[in-house]
C-alpha positions in Angstrom: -34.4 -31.1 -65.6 -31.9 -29.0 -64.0 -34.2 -26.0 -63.7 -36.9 -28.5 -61.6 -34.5 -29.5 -59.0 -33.4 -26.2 -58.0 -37.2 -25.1 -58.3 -37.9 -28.0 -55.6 -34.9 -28.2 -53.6 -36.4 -25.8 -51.1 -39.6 -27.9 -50.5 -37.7 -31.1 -50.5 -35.5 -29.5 -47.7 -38.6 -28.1 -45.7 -40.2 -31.7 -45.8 -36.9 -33.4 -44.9 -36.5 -31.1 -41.8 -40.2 -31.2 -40.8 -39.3 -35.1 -40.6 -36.5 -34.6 -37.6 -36.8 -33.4 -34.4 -34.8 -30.8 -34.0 -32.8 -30.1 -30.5 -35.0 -26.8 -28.2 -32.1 -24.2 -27.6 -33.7 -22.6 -24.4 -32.7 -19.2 -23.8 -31.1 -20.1 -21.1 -28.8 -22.5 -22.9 -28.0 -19.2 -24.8 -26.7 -17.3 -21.9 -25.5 -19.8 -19.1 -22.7 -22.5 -19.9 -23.5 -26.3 -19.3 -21.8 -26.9 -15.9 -22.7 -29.3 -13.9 -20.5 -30.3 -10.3 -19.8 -33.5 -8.5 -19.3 -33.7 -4.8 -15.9 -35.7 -3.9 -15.0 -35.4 -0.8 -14.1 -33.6 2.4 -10.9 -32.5 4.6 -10.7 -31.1 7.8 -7.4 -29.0 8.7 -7.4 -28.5 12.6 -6.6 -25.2 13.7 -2.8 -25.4 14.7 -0.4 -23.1 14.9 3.0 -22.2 12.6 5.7 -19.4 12.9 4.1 -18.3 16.4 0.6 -17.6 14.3 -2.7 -19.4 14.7 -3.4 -21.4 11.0 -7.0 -20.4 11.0 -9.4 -18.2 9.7 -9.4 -18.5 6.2 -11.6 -16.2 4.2 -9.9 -16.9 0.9 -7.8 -19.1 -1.6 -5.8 -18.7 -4.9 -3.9 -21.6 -6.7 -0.6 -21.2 -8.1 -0.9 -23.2 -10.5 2.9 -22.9 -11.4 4.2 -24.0 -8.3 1.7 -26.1 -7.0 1.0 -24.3 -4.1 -2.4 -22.5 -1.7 -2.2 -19.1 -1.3 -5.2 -19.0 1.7 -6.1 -15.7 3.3 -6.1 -15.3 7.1 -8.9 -13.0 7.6 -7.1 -11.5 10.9 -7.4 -7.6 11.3 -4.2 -7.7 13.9 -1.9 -9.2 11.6 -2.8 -9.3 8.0 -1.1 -12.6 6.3 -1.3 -15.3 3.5 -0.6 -18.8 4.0 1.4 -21.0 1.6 -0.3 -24.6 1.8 0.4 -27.7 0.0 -2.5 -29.5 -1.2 -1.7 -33.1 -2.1 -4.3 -35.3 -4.0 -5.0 -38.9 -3.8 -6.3 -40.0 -7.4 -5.2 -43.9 -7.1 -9.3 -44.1 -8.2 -9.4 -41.5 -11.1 -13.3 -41.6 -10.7 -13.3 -40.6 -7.4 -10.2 -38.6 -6.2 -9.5 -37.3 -3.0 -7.6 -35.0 -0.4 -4.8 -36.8 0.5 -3.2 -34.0 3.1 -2.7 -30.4 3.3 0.1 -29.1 4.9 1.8 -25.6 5.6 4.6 -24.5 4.4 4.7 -20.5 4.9 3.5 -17.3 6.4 3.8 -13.8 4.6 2.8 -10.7 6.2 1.1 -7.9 4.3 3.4 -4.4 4.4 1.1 -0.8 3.6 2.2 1.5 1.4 4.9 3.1 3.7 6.3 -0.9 3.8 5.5 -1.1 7.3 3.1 -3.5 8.7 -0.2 -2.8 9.1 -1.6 -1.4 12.4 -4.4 -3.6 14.1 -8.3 -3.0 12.2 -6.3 -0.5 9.2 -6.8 -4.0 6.9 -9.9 -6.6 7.0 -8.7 -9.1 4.3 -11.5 -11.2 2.9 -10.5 -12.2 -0.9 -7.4 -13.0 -2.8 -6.6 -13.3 -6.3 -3.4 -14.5 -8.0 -2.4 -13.4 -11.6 -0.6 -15.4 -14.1 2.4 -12.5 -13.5 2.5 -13.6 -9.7 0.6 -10.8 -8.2 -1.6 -10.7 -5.4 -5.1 -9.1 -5.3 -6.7 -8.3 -2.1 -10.3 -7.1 -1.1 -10.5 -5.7 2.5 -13.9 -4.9 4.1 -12.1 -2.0 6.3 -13.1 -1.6 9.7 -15.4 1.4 9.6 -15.5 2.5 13.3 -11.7 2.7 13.4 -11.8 5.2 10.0 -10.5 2.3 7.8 -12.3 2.3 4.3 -12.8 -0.5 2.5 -10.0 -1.5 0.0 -8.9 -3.3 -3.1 -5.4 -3.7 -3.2 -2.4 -5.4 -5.2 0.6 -7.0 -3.7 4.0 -8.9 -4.6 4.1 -12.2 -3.2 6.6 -11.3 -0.7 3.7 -9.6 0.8 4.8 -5.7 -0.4 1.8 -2.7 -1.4 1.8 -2.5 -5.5 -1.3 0.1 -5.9 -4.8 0.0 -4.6 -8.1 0.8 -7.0 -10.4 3.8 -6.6 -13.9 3.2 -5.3 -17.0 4.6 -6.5 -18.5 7.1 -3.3 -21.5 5.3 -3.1 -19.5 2.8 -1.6 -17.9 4.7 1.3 -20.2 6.2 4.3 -21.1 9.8 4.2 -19.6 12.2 5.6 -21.2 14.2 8.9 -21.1 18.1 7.8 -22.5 21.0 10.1 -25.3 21.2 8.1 -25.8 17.5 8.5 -24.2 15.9 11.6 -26.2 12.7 11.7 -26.6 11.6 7.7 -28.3 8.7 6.6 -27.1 5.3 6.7 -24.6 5.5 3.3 -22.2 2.6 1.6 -20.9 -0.6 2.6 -22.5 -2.1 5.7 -20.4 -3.0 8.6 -18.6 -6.2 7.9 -20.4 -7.3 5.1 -18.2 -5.6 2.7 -15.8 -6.7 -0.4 -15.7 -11.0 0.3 -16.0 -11.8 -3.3 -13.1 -11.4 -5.8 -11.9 -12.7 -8.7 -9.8 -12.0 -11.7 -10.1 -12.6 -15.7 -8.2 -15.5 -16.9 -5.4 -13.0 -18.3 -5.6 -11.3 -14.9 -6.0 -8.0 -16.4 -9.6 -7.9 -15.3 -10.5 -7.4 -11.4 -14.1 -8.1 -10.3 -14.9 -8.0 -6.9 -18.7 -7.6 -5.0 -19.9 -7.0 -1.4 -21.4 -9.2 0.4 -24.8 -7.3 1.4 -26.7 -4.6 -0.3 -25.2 -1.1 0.0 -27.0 0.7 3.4 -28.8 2.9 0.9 -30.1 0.0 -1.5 -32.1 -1.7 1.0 -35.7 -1.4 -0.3 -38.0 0.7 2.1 -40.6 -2.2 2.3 -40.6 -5.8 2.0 -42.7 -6.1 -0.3 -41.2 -4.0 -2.7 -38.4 -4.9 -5.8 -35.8 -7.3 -4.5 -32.9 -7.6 -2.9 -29.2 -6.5 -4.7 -25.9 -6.3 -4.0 -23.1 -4.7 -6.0 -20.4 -5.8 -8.5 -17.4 -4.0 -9.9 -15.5 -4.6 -13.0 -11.8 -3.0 -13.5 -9.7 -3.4 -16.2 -5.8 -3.2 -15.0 -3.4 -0.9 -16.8 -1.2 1.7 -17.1 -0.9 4.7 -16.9 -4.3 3.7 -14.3 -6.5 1.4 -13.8 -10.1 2.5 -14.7 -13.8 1.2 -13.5 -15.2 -0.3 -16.4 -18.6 -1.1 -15.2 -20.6 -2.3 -12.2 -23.6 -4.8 -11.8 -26.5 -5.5 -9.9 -26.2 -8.9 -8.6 -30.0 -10.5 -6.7 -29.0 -11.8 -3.5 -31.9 -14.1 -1.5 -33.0 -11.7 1.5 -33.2 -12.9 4.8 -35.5 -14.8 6.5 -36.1 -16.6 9.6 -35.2 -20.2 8.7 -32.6 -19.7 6.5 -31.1 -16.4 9.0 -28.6 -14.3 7.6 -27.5 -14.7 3.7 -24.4 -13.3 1.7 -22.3 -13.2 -1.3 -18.6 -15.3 -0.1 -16.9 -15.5 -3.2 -17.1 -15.7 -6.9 -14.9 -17.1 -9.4 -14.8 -16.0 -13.1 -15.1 -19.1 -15.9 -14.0 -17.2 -18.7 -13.7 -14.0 -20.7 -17.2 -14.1 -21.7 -18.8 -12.6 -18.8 -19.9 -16.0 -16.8 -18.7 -16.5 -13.1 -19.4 -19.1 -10.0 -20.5 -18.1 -7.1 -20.5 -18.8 -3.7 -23.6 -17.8 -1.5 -23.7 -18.6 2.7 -26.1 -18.6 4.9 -26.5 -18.5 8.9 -29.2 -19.0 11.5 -29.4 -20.0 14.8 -32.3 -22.2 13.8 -30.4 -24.6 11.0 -27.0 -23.6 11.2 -25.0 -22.9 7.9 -26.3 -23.2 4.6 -24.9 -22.6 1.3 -25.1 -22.6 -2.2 -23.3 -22.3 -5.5 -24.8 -20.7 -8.5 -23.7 -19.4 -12.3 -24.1 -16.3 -13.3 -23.4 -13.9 -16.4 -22.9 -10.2 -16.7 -23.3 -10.3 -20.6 -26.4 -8.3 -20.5 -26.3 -7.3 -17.3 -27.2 -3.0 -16.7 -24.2 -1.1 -15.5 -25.6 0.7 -12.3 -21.7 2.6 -11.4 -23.6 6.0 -11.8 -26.7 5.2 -9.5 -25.6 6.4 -5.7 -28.7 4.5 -4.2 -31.2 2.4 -6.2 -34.5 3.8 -7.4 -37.4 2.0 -6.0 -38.3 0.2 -9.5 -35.9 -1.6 -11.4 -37.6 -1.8 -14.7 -34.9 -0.3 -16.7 -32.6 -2.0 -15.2 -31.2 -5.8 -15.7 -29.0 -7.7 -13.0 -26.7 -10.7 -13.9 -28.4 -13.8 -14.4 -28.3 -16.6 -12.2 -28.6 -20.3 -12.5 -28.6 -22.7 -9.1 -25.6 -25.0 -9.7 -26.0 -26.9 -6.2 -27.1 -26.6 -3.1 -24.2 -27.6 -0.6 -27.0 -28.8 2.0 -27.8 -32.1 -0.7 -24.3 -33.8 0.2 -25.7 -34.1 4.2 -22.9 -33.3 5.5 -22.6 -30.6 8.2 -21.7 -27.7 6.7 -19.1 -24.8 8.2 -18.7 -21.0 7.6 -17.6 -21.6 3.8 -16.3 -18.4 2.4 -13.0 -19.0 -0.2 -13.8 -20.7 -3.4 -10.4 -21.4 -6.2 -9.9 -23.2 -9.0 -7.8 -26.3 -8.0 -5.3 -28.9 -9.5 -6.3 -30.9 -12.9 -8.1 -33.9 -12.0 -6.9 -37.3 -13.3 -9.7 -37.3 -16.2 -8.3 -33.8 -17.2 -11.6 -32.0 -15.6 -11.0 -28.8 -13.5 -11.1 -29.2 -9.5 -13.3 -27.0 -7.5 -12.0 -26.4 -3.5 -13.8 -24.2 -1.3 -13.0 -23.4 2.4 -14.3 -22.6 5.6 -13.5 -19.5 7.9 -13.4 -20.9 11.2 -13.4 -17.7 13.1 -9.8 -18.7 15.0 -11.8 -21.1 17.2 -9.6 -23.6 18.4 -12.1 -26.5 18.1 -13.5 -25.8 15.2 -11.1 -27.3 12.0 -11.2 -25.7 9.0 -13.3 -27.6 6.4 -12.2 -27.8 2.7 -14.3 -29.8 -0.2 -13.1 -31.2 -3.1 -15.9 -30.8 -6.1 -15.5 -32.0 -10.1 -16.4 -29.2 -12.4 -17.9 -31.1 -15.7 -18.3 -28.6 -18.7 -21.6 -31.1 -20.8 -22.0 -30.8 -24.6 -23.4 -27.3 -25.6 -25.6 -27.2 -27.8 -25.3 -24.7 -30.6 -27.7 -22.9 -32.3 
């Protein structure tokens, strides 16, 4: 008797299953985490003006989780600085929390190397990271037609040079020679260079990413392969800091409507390789636009020895991306956004999102912060 159950066990299983439905893992379930964001609500910081500096400008934000405090990047090339801003939220209504008031507490000026401040266009500061150990992470576009390269740099929070990371050539402009005076349009394009940046959660990890294509990765055509820009991944060590690998992220190209498009910022979920990301838009048409997205690097190509981009891509595989939301949905007019952080712990334990706006020092314009819910669904496993 024994013997004829284990001799049907197998078909009883097979009929038993063929009798459920079971759950379709799509692939991109596999690959992409089940985010989902809810829109909760806007504040507007006017542009004022603390410790004989305008409070404007802001390109970038990193929360210190610690001390409960906004470290927001001025993006000023005459005097680099950080803010230190206290963000207080009102979450009397757990379901629907809000920014109570933001307020400024600090200035900190950025010192070079030689611990001097920096001369006027020598720094363009666009991104800032914080790592659990307290350090600062900086991405500067440079300011090519004064000889300033692009950077990406480490400071203490006092504001004082740590070290700065090597960049592959392809990312610097090429050099005139006598044999070539006038060389081809090579490396980052003029002020549309490193916006996003972000660290691992153990903040031994630095991945930053330009906002446009590389000069020399523009396709020829239109109508040819798509649009990418570049990501770089650094692990942080002693006794240096090495390039681990660098990505191909698709970028939407630009088009009359929509104007002018570009990577902002990106934020990294985890240690698995997924990240948010912050995509903005201009045109004189609409106005701004933007978008947030997921992506993953898992199985992403690493492109770090390619100087320009061959004119197929079939061997190679950018990051995936997944639309999260398109900012446009809430109807509300939207500014320049271009910082993204992790925030404070909402009330229902779920993570905050806050992004901010860069409003170009003009006085009338405030500077628009929104307050999202990031919801992490059921996943489904396989």
């Amino acid at each position: 008797m024994a013997k004829l159950f284990w001799w049907m066990l197998p078909l009883l299983c097979a009929l038993l299953l063929a009798g459920c439905e079971l759950p379709q893992i799509t692939p991109e379930a596999r690959i992409f985490l089940n985010l989902s964001l809810d829109y909760l609500g806007e504040y507007q910081l006017p542009q004022t003006e603390f410790e004989s500096t305008v409070v404007g400008g802001i390109s970038g934000m990193a929360y210190d989780r610690k001390g409960d405090r906004i470290y927001a990047l001025a993006d000023d090339r005459t005097q680099p600085r950080f803010y230190t801003l206290h963000l207080q939220l009102d979450q009397s209504d757990p379901e629907h929390p809000t920014i109570k008031t933001i307020s400024v507490e600090a200035v900190t000026f950025f010192q070079d190397a030689q611990a001097q401040p920096y001369s006027t266009d020598q720094l363009d500061p666009e991104g800032i990271a914080l790592t659990p150990q307290g350090q600062l992470w900086i991405s500067s576009e440079g300011v090519p037609n004064q000889n300033s390269l692009p950077a990406l740099l480490a400071f203490d929070r006092q504001g004082n040079w740590q070290q700065q990371l090597s960049l592959p050539s392809h990312f610097l402009a090429a050099l005139s020679t006598e044999e070539n005076p006038n060389p081809p349009p090579h490396g980052i394009d003029d002020n549309r260079g490193f916006e996003a940046l972000t660290l691992s959660p153990e903040g031994d990890r630095v991945f930053a990413a330009i906002e446009a294509p590389l000069q020399q990765d523009y396709p020829k055509e239109p109508s040819e392969r798509g649009v990418y820009n570049r990501l770089l991944h650094y692990w942080i060590g002693e006794p240096q800091s090495l390039l681990l690998s660098e990505h191909l992220y698709p970028i939407q190209p630009a088009d009359i409507l929509k104007g002018v498009n570009g990577l902002t910022e990106f934020l990294s979920i985890d240690n698995g390789g997924h990240f948010l990301s912050l995509e903005r838009s201009y045109s004189p048409l609409t106005g701004f636009a933007a978008q947030l997205f997921q992506i993953a690097t898992a199985t992403a190509t690493d492109t770090s020895s390619l100087d320009r981009l061959p004119t197929e891509l079939t061997q190679i595989r950018p990051v995936q991306k997944q639309p999260l939301l398109d900012l446009q949905q809430l109807k509300i007019p939207l500014h320049n956004l271009e910082g993204m952080m992790w925030g404070p712990l909402l009330a229902d334990g779920s993570p905050s999102l806050v992004l901010v706006s860069d409003n170009n020092f003009e006085p009338e314009q405030p500077t628009q912060f929104l307050l999202l819910r990031v919801r992490q669904n059921p996943q489904l496993v396989s």
